[in-house]
Kinemage of the C-alpha trace (Angstrom):
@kinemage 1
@onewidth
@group {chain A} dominant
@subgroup {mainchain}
@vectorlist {calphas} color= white
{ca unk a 1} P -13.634 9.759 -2.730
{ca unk a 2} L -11.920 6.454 -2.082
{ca unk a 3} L -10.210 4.730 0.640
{ca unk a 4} L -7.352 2.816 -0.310
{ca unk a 5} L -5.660 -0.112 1.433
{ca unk a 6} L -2.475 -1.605 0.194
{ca unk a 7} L -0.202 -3.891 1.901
{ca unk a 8} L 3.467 -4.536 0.120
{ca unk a 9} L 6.473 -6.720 1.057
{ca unk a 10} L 8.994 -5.014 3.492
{ca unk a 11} L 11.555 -4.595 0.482
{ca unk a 12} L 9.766 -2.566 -1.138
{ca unk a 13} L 9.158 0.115 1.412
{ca unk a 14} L 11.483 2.616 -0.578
{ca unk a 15} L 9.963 2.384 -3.911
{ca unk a 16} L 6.504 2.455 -2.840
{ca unk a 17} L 7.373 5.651 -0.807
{ca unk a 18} L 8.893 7.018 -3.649
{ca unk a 19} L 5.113 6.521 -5.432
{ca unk a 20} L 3.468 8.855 -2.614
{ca unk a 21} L 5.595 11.403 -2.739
{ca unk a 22} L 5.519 11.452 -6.736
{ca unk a 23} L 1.789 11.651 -6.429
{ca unk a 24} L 1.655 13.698 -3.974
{ca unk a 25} L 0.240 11.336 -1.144
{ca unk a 26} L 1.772 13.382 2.047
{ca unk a 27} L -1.004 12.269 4.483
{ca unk a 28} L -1.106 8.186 5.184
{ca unk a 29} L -1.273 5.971 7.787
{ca unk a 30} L 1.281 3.313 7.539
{ca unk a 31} L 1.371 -0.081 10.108
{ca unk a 32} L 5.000 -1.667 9.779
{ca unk a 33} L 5.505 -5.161 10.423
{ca unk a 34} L 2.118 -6.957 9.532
{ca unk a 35} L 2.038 -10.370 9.318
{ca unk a 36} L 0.754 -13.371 7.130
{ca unk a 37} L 0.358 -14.732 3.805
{ca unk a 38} L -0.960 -13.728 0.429
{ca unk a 39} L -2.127 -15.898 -1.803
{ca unk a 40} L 0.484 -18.141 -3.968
{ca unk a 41} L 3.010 -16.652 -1.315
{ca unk a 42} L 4.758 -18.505 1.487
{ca unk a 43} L 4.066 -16.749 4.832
{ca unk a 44} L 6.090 -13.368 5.946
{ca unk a 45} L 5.877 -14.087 9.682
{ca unk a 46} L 9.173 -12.787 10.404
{ca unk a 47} L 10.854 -15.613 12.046
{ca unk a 48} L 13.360 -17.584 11.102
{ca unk a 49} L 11.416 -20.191 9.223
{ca unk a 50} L 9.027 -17.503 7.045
{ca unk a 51} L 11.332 -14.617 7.493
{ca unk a 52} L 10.323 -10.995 6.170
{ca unk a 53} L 6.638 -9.131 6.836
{ca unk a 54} L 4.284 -6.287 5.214
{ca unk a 55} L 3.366 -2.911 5.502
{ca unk a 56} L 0.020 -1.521 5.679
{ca unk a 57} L -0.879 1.966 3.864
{ca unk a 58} L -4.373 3.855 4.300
{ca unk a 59} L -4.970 6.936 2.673
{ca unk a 60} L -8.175 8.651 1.044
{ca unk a 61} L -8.066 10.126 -2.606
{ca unk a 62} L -10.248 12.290 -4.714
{ca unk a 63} L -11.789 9.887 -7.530
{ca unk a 64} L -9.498 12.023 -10.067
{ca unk a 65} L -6.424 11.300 -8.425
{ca unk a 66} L -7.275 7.539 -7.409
{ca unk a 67} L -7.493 6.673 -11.311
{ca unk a 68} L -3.984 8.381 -11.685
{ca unk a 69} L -2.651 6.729 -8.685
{ca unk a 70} L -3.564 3.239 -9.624
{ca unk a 71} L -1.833 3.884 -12.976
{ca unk a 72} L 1.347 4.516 -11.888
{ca unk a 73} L 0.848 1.522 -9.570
{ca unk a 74} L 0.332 -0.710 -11.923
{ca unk a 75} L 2.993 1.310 -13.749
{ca unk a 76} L 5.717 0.338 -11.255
{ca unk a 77} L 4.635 -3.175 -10.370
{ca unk a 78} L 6.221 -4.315 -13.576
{ca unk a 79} L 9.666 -3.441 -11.793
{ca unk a 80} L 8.755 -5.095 -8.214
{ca unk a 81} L 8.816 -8.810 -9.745
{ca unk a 82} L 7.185 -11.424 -7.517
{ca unk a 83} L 6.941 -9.614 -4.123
{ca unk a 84} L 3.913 -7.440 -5.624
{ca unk a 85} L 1.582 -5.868 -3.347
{ca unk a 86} L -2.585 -6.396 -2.203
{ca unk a 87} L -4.444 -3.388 -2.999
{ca unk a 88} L -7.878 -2.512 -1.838
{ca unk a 89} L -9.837 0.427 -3.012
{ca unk a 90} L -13.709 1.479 -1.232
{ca unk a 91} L -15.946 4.149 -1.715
{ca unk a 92} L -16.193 6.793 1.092
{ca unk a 93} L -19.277 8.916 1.917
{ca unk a 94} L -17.993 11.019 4.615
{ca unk a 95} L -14.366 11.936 6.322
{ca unk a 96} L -14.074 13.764 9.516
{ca unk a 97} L -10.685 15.195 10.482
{ca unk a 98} L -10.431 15.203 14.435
{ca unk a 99} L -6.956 16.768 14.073
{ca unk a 100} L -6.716 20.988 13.633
């Protein structure tokens, strides 16, 4: 199973979203308004001198899935131009579900 981390410009909230649910990702944690800088990048520190900021996703997929999933990523990246996104993608030995 893998854990995977991506953080995307603010514009492209939408379109991303749009990924999840056409992969069937329903269960994510998502941080809005993270701040800083990715390489090659000026700073998103929304403020009026590096205006705009990132979102954080987390989610866990089956190893079958995450090779799907980071096809159609790459896929769709080709339409996002420079904004882009930072994925990263661990291995996970054990989840626990604290919730029902």
């Amino acid at each position: 199973m893998k854990k995977v981390e991506i953080i995307i410009y603010m514009g492209l909230q939408d379109q991303f979203e749009e990924v999840l649910k056409e992969e069937s990702i329903d269960e994510y944690i998502m941080i809005p308004r993270v701040l800083g800088r990715l390489k090659g990048r000026e700073p998103n520190m929304d403020s009026h001198l590096w205006p705009g900021y990132f979102l954080f996703y987390c989610f866990c997929l089956e190893d079958d899935r995450y090779k799907n999933f980071r096809e159609r990523l790459l896929e769709v990246k080709k339409d996002w131009g420079e904004e882009g996104f930072l994925a990263t993608v661990g291995e996970i030995e054990e989840r626990y579900r604290g919730i029902g």
